[in-house]
Every structure is written in C-alpha cells, then in structure tokens.
C-alpha positions, 0 to 999 in steps of 0.5 A: 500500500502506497500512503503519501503524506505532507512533511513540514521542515523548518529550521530552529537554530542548529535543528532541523523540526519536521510535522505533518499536519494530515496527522496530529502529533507527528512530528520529529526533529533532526541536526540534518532535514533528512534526520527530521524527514526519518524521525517524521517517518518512524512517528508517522508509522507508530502513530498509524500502527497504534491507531489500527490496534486502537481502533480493532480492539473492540472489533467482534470475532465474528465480524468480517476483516477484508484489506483495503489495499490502494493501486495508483499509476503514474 
C-alpha cells in the first residue's frame, strides 16, 4: 500500500523540526532535514500502527476483516 503524506521542515537554530499536519502529533526533529524527514517517518508509522490496534480492539470475532489495499499509476 502506497500512503503519501505532507512533511513540514523548518529550521530552529542548529535543528532541523519536521510535522505533518494530515496527522496530529507527528512530528520529529533532526541536526540534518533528512534526520527530521526519518524521525517524521518512524512517528508517522507508530502513530498509524497504534491507531489500527486502537481502533480493532473492540472489533467482534465474528465480524468480517477484508484489506483495503490502494493501486495508483503514474
């Protein structure tokens, strides 16, 4: 599956801050912008993770799982 997201990176003195405003509470921070990009990208995938067993911890056994992929061409 193919998720694009936006990375704001701005400079703060020495350091580099990066968040990404489609999702609340990502943000990472670097000396370098590509430190920032990679700390924004491991808080974006912890977060995502952390939301889908948040949201299938209620689910019943005996409801129906299917896995929605997304195919984009270029």
């Amino acid at each position: 599956m193919r998720n694009e997201f936006t990375a704001i990176i701005e400079q703060d003195g020495e350091w580099y801050i990066a968040y990404c405003p489609e999702i609340p509470g990502a943000n990472g921070q670097g000396k370098t912008k590509d430190e920032a990009r990679e700390n924004l990208t491991e808080a974006i995938a912890l977060i995502l993770e952390d939301r889908r067993e948040d949201g299938l911890r209620d689910v019943t056994p005996d409801a129906i799982r299917e896995t929605l992929t997304e195919e984009r061409s270029c």
